[in-house]
C-alpha positions as CSV (number, residue, x, y, z in Angstrom):
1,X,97.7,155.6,97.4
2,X,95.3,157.9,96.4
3,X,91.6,157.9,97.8
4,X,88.6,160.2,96.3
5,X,85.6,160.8,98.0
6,X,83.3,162.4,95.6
7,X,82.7,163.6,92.0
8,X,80.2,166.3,91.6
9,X,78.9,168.6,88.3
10,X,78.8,172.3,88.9
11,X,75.7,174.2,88.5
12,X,76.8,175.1,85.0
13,X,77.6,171.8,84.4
14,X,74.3,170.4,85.2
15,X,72.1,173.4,83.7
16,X,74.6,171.9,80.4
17,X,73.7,168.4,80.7
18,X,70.0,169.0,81.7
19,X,70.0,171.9,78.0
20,X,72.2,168.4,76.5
21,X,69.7,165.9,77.9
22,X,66.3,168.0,76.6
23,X,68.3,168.3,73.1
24,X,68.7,171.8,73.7
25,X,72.4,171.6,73.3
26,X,75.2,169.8,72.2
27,X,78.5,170.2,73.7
28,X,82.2,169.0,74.1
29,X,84.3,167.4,76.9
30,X,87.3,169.6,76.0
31,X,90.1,169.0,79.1
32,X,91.0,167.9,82.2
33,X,92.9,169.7,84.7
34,X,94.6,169.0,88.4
35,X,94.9,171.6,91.4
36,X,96.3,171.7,95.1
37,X,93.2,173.1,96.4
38,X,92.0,170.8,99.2
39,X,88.4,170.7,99.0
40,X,87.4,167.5,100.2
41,X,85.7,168.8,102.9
42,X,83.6,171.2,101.3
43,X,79.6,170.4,101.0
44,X,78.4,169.6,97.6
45,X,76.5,173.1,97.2
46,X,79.7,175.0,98.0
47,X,81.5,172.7,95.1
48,X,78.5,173.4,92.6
49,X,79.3,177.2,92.8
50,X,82.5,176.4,91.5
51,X,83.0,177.9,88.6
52,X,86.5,177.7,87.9
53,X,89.2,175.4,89.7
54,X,91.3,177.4,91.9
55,X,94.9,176.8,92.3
56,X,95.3,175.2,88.5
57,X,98.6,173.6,88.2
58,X,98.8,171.5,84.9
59,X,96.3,170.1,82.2
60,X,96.4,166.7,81.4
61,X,95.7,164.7,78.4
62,X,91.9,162.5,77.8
63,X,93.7,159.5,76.8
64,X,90.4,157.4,76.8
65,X,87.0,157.5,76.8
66,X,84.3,155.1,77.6
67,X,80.5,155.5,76.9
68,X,77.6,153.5,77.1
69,X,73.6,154.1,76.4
70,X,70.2,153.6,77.4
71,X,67.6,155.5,75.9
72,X,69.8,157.9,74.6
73,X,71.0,158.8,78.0
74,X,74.8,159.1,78.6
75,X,77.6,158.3,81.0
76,X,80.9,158.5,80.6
77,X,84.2,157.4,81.7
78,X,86.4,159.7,81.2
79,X,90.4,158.5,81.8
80,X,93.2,160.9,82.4
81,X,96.5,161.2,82.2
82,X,98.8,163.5,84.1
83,X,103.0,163.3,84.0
84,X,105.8,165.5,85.5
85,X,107.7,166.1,82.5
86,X,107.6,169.8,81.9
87,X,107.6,170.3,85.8
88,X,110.5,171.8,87.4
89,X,108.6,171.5,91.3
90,X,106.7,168.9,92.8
91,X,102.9,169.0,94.0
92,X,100.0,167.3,95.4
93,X,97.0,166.5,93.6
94,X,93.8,167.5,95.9
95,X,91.8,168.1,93.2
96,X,90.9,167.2,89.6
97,X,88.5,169.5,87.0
98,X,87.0,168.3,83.8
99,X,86.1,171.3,81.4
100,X,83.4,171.3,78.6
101,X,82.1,173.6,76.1
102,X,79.1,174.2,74.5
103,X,78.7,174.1,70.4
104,X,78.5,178.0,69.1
105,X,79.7,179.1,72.8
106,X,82.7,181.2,73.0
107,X,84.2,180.1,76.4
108,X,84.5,176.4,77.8
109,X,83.3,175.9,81.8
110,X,84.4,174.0,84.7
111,X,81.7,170.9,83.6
112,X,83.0,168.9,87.1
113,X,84.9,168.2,89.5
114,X,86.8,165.3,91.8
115,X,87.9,166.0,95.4
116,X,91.0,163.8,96.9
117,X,90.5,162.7,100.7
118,X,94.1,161.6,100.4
119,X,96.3,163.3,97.2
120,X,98.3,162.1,95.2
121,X,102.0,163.4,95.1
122,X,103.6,164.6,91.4
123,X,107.0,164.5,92.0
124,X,109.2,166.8,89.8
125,X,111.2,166.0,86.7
126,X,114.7,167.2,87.9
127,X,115.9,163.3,88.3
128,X,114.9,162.7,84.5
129,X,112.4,160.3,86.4
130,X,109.0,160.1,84.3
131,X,106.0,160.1,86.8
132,X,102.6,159.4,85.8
133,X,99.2,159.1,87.0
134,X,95.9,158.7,85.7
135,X,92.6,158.1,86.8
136,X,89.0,157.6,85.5
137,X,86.2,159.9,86.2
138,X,82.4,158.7,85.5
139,X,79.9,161.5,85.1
140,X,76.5,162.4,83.5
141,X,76.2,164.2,80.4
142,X,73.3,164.1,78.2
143,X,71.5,162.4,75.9
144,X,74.3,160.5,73.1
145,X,72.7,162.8,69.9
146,X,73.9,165.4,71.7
147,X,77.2,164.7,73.2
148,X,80.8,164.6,71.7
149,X,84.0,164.1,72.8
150,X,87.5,165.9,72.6
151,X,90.4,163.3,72.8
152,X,94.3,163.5,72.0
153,X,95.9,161.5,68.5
154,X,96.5,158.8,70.9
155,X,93.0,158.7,72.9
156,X,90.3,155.5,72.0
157,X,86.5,156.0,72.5
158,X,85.1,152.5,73.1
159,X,82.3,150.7,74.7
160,X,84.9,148.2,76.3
161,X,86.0,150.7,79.2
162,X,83.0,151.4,81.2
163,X,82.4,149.9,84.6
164,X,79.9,152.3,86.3
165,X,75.4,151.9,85.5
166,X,73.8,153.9,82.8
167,X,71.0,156.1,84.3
168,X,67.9,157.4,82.4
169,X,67.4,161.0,82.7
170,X,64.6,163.1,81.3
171,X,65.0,166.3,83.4
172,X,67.8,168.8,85.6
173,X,65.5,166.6,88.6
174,X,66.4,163.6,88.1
175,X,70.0,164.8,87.0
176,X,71.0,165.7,90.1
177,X,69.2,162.3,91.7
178,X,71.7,160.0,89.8
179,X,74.5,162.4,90.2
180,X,73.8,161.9,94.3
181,X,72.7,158.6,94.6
182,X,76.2,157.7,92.5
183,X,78.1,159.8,94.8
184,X,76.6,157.8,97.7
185,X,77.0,154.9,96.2
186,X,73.4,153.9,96.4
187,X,73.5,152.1,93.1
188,X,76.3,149.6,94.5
189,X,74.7,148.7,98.1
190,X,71.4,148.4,96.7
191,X,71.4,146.6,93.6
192,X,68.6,144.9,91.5
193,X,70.0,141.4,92.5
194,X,72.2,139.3,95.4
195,X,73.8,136.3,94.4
196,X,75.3,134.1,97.6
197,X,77.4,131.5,98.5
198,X,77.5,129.6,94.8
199,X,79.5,129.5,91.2
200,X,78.2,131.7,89.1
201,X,78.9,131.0,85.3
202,X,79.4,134.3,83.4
203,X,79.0,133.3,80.0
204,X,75.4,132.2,80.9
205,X,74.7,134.9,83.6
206,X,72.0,137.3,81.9
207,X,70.8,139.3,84.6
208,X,70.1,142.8,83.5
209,X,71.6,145.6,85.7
210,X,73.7,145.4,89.2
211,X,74.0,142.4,90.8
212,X,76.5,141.9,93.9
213,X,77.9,138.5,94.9
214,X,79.0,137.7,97.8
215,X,81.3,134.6,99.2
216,X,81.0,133.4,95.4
217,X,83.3,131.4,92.7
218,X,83.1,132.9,88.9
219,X,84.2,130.6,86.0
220,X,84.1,131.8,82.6
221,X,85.6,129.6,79.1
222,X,86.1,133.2,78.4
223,X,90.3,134.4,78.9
224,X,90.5,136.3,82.3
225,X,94.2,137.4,82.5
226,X,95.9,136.9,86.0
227,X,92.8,135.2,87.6
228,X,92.7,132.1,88.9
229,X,89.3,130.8,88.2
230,X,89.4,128.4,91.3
231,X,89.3,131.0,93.7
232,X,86.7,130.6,96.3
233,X,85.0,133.6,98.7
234,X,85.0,136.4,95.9
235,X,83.0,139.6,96.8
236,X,82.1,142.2,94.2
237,X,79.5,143.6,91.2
238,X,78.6,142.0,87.7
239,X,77.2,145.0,85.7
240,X,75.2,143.6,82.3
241,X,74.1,146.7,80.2
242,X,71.8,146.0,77.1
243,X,71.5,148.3,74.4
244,X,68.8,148.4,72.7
245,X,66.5,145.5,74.0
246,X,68.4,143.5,71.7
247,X,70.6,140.6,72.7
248,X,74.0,141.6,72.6
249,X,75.1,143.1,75.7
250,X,78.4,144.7,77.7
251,X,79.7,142.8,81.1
252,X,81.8,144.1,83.4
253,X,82.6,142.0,86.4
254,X,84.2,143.9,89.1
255,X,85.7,141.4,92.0
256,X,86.7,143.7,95.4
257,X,89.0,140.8,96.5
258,X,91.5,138.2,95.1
259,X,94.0,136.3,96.2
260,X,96.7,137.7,94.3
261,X,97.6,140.8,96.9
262,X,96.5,142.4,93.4
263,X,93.3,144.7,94.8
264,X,90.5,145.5,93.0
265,X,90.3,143.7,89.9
266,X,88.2,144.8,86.5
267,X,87.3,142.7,83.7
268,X,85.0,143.5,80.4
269,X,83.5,142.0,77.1
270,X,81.0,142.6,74.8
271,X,79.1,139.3,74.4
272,X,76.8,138.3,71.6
273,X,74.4,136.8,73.7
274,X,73.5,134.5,76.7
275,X,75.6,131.8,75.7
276,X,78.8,133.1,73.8
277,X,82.0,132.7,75.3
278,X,84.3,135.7,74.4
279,X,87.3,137.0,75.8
280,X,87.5,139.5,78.8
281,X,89.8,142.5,78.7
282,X,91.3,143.5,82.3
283,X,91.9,146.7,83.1
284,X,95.2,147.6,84.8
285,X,95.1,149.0,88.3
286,X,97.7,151.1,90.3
287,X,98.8,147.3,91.9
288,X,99.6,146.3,88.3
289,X,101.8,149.2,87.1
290,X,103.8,149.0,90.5
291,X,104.5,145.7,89.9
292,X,107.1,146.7,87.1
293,X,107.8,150.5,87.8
294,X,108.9,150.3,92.2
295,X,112.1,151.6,92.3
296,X,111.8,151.9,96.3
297,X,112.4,150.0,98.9
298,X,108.7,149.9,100.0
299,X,107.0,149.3,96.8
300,X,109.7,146.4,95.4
301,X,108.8,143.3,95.1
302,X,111.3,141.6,96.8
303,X,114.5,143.6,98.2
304,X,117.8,141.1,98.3
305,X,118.5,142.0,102.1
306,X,121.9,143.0,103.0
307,X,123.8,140.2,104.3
308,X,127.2,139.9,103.6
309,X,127.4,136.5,104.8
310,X,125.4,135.6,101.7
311,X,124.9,135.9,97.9
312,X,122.2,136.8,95.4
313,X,121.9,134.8,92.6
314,X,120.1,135.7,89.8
315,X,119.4,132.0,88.3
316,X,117.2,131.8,91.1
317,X,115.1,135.2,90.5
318,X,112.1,134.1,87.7
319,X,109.2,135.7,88.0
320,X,108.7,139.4,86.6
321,X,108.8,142.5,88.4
322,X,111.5,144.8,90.3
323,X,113.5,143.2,92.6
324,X,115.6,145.8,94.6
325,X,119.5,144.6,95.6
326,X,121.2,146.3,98.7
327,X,125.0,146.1,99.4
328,X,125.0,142.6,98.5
329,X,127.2,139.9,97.1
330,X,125.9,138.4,93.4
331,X,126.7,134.9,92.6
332,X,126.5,135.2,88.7
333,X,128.9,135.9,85.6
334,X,129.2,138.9,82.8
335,X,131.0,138.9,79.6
336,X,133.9,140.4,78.1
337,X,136.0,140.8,75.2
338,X,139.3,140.6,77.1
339,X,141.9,137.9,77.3
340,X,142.1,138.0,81.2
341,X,139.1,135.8,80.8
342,X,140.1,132.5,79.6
343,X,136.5,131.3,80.4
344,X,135.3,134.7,78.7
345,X,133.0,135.8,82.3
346,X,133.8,138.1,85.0
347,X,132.2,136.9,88.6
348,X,130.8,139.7,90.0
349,X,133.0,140.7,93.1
350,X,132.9,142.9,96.0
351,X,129.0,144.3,97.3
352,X,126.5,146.0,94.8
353,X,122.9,147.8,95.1
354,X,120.7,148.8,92.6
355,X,118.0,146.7,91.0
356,X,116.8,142.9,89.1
357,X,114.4,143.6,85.9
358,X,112.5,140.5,85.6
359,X,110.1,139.8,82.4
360,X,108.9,136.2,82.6
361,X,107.8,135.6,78.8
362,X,106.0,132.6,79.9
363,X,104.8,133.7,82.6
364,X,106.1,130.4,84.6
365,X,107.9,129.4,87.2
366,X,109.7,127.0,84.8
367,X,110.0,129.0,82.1
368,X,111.9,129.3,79.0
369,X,112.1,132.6,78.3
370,X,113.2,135.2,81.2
371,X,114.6,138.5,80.4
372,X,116.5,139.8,83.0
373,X,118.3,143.8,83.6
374,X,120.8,143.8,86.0
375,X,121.0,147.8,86.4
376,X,123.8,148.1,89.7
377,X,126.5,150.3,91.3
378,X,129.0,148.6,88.5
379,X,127.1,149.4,85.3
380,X,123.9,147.6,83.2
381,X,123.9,144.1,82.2
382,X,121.4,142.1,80.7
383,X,120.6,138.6,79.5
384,X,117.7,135.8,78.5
385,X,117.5,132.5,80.8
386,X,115.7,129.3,80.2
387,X,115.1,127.9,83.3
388,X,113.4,125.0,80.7
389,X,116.2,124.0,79.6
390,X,118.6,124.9,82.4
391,X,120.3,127.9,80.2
392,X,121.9,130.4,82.3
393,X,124.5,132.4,80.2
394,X,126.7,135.3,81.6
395,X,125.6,138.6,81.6
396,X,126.1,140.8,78.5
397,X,127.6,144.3,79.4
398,X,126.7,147.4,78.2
399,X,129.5,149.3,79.6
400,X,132.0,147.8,76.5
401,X,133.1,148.8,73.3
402,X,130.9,145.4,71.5
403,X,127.7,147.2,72.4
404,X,128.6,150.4,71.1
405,X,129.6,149.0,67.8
406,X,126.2,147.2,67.6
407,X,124.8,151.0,66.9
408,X,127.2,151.9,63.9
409,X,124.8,150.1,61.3
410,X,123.4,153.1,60.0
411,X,127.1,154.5,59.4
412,X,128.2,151.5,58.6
413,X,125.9,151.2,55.4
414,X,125.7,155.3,54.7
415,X,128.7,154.8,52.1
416,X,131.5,155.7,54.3
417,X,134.4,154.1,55.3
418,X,133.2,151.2,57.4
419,X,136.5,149.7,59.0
420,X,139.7,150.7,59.1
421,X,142.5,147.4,59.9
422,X,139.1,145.7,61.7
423,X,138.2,148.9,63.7
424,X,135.1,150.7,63.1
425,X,133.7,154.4,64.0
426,X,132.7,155.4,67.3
427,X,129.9,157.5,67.7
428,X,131.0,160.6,66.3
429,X,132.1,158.7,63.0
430,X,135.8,158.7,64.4
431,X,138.0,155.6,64.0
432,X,140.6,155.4,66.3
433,X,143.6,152.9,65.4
434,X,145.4,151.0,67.7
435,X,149.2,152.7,69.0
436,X,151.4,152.4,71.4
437,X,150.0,155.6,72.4
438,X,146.4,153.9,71.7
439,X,146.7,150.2,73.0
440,X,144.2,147.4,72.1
441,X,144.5,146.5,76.3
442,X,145.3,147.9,79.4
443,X,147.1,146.3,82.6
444,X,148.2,148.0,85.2
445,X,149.6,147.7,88.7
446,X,148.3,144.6,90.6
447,X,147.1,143.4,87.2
448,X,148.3,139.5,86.0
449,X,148.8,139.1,82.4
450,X,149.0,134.8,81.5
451,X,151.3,135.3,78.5
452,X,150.8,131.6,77.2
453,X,147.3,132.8,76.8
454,X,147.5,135.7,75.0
455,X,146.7,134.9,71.7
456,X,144.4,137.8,70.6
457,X,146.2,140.3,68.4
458,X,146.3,143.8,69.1
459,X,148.6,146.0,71.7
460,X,148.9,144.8,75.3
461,X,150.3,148.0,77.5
462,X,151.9,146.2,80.9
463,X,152.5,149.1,83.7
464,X,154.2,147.3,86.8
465,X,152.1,144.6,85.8
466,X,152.6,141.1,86.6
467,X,153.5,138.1,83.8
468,X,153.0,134.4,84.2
469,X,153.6,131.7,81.5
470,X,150.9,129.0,83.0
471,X,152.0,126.2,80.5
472,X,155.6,126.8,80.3
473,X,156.7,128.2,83.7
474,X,160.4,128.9,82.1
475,X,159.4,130.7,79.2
476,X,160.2,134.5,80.6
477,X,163.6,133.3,82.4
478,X,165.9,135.6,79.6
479,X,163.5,138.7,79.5
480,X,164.8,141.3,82.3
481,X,161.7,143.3,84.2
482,X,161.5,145.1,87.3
483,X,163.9,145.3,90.1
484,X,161.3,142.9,91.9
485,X,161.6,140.4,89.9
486,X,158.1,139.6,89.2
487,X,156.3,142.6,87.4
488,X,157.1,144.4,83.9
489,X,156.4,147.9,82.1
490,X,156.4,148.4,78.7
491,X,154.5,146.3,75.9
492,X,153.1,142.7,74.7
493,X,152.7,142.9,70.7
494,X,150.4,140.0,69.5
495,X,150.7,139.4,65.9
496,X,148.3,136.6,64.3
497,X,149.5,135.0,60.6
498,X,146.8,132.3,60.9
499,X,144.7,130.5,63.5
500,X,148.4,128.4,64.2
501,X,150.9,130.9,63.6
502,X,151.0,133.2,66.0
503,X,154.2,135.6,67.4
504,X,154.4,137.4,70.9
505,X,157.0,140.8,71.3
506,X,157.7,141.7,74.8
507,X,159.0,144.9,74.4
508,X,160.3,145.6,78.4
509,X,161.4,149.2,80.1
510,X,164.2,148.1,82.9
511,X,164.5,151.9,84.5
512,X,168.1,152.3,85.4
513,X,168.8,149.1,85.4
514,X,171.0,148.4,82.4
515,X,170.4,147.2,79.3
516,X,167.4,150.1,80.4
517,X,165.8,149.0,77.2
518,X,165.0,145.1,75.7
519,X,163.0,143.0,73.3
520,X,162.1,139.3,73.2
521,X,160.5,137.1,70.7
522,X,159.2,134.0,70.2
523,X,156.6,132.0,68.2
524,X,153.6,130.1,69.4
525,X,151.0,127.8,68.3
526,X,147.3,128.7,68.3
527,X,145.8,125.5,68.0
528,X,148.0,123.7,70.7
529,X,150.1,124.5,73.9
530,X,153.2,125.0,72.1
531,X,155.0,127.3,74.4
532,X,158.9,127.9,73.6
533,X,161.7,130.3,75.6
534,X,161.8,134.1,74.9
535,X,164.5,134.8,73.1
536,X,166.0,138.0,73.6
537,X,167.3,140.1,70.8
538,X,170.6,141.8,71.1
539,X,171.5,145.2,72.3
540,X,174.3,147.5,72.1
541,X,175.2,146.7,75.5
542,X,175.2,143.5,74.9
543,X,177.6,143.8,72.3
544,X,179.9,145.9,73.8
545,X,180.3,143.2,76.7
546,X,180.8,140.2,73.8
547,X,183.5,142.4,72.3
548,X,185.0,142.9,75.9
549,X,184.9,139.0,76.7
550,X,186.9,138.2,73.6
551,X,189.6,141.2,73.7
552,X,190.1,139.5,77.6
553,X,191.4,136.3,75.7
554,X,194.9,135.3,73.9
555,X,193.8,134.7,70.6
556,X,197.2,135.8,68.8
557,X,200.4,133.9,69.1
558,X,204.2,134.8,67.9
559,X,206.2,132.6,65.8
560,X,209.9,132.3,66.2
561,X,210.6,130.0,63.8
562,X,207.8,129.3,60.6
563,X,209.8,126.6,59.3
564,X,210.4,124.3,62.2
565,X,206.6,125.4,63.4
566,X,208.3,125.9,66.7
567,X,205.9,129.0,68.1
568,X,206.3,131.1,71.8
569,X,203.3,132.6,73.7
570,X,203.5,136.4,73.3
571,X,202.2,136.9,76.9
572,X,204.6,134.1,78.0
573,X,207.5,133.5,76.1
574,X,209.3,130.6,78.3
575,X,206.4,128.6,76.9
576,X,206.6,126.9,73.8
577,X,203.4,126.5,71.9
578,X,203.1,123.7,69.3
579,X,201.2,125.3,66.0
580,X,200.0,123.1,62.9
């Protein structure tokens, strides 16, 4: 993680804010930029002769920015936003620039600047990973008649984002004084008050300014997302900015430790007065982001270990965040649109890696909404789990054609053909018919095909594939397959009259063997286990061995004498042979 050890303004920037601060001048926070220049070590005069930031790599956007006054003096928060989309090469952040400009100036100046004892790394963009980072930088800048700020279509500027102390300035003196005492962190180890060892009620806490606690419990009736309000032993800052004399105020509580391995933790609300009881806002830290973007091994929150011995099941996984899978077995099911299924789920088989999406509606170990994204070796898969109500449904793939056909709507309703004999367009608008050439399903070598349960219509193609009839065992005994005796190549045709109607083809491929070339027929019934014989339709082999069986046989006798019906075999004439 990223550390920073200071945040300075350059001499033109403070000659800028002390013209801004004596309403001499108004200007603009214009940009921010970042560069691999390691100054961290320089002194703070060396940095205030800065006047532009060497080693510039990439400007980022002022996504928000957060102001607050006393007297009409300023600071502000300035957040920004960096990502490695347009970058083709990775670098490290040692240092980050904020420019400004003055009104009726023609050029904008380095305003300040931030030095990184530890950098943070910008990876490139060639993995079509998006990378980004932002961070918030607090400086002095006038007096709020003259002060404006520059932000992007999608930038805020509130009063809810601030969480360092508004100093009164009146000239480039006591400027710099604030700017160094904030850079020391003067303002933080010597605040106006010290509250020990005790709860402290925040809705009724009024203290103006700084105050640190120390070993303390907070409780609020105000929402604080993610905190447990029972927590005991909390260190940190409670900043309460007026404006105005009035009562309405800002509070920012700032808690250094929790017991959620969470860090820092931020939390701000405008209150009415010393006795309302609204809602905090919490800002997200690094920690919180992590907790749904770690890819890594390091930065999961849980990696499935690799044993072999063992299996990962999902049911089991409920709380959101990343969990990271390696080479391991997962106990769970994913469906399909294929009649090798009869339960219509796939287990998962063999080992997998990759990663377990977790977003815990609820946010409860016993909830009943968990969205889970099972991205592995195999393909995607996704589903929603109530552990509630004990749902747990098989996976949904992404990898068939039902998903695809879920994004033909906008074709589908454009005025064009929508479905040709049930099938509709693929992506490109193309509708592709079943064929022999084309089948509805595919089964190849060291496939098993139950024929008894094939009942969905369409073209099954059978390549050395194995048959079984699992409710009548007999049902295959007259159709002819491979020389093994077991497997089949050629073609089951389902055809489906009704919901009980239903007739099965077997159109088989023999090889050499002869007849090379057979079909078989029968009709089954949908809605019970009706399961006749095959019967195999006639060839012209088949045929010519009937007509060779009967021209083997006597069927023509010779008559010697009609009248007396006294008749002699042909092939044996010693035999009489009595005729009607």
């Amino acid at each position: 993680m990223s550390k920073y050890n200071k945040t300075i303004l350059t001499n033109a920037g403070l000659d800028l804010a002390a013209k801004a601060n004596s309403g001499k001048a108004k200007f603009t926070i214009t940009k921010a930029a970042t560069s691999t220049e390691k100054l961290a070590n320089k002194s703070i005069s060396e940095l205030q002769q800065l006047t532009t930031l060497p080693s510039l790599m990439q400007y980022g956007e002022i996504s928000n920015v957060a102001d607050s006054a006393q007297d009409k003096s300023i600071v502000i928060g300035t957040e920004l936003v960096f990502n490695n989309k347009d970058l083709t090469t990775g670098y490290n952040v040692n240092t980050i620039g904020l420019f400004a400009k003055e009104e009726g100036a023609d050029k904008e100046i380095l305003y300040a600047i931030t030095t990184a004892a530890e950098p943070e790394t910008i990876p490139d963009y060639k993995d079509k990973v998006l990378f980004k980072f932002n961070m918030t930088m607090f400086v002095v800048v006038g007096q709020t008649d003259n002060v404006s700020v520059n932000v992007t279509d999608n930038g805020v500027v509130t009063q809810q984002q601030l969480s360092d102390i508004v100093a009164k300035l009146s000239t480039k003196e006591d400027l710099a004084k604030v700017r160094k005492d904030s850079n020391d962190l003067a303002v933080l180890s010597n605040p106006d008050s010290i509250v020990s060892n005790q709860t402290i009620n925040l809705d009724t806490f009024t203290t103006r300014g700084i105050t640190r606690f120390q070993n303390a419990q907070l409780s609020s009736a105000g929402y604080m997302q993610a905190f447990d309000q029972s927590t005991t032993g909390l260190n940190g800052w409670i900043f309460n900015i007026y404006s105005n004399e009035g009562a309405s105020y800002i509070q920012i509580v700032y808690i250094t430790n929790t017991a959620y391995n969470q860090g820092a933790m931020y939390f701000l609300r405008s209150k009415a007065n010393g006795t309302s009881t609204e809602d905090f806002a919490r800002l997200s830290t690094v920690k919180d982001h992590a907790q749904f973007f770690p890819l890594t091994q390091r930065d999961a929150k849980d990696v499935v270990a690799r044993d072999e011995n063992k299996s990962f099941n999902p049911d089991n996984v409920v709380d959101s965040g990343v969990h990271r899978i390696s080479s391991t077995k997962i106990n769970a099911k994913y469906d399909v649109i294929d009649p090798k299924d009869a339960n219509s789920g796939y287990s998962f088989s063999g080992f997998y890696w990759g990663w377990l999406f977790n977003l815990n509606f609820d946010d409860s170990p016993n909830s009943n909404a968990v969205y889970q994204l099972l991205v592995v070796n195999s393909g995607i898969y996704y589903r929603e789990i109530s552990v509630k109500t004990g749902d747990f449904p098989a996976f949904n793939s992404f990898s068939f054609a039902k998903d695809i056909a879920k994004l033909q709507t906008a074709i589908a309703n454009a005025g064009s053909i929508k479905t040709i004999g049930g099938k509709k367009p693929d992506d490109k608008g193309n509708i592709n018919l079943s064929s022999f050439e084309n089948p509805d399903f595919i089964y190849k070598y060291k496939d098993t095909l139950d024929v008894d349960k094939a009942t969905t219509p369409g073209i099954y193609s059978l390549m050395d594939t194995a048959l079984i009839c699992s409710i009548n065992s007999s049902a295959l005994n007259a159709v002819p397959g491979n020389t093994d005796g077991k497997t089949y190549t050629g073609y089951l045709v389902v055809y489906k009259h009704d919901a009980a109607n239903i007739t099965q083809e077997l159109r088989i491929y023999t090889g050499r063997t002869v007849p090379d070339f057979t079909t078989s027929t029968r009709s089954i019934y949908g809605n019970s286990n009706y399961r006749p014989n095959f019967q195999r339709s006639i060839t012209d082999i088949d045929y010519k061995n009937i007509l060779g069986y009967v021209d083997s046989k006597e069927i023509v006798h010779q008559c010697a004498d009609l009248t007396s019906g006294i008749a002699y075999s042909k092939a044996n004439p010693n035999i009489i042979v009595a005729t009607p």
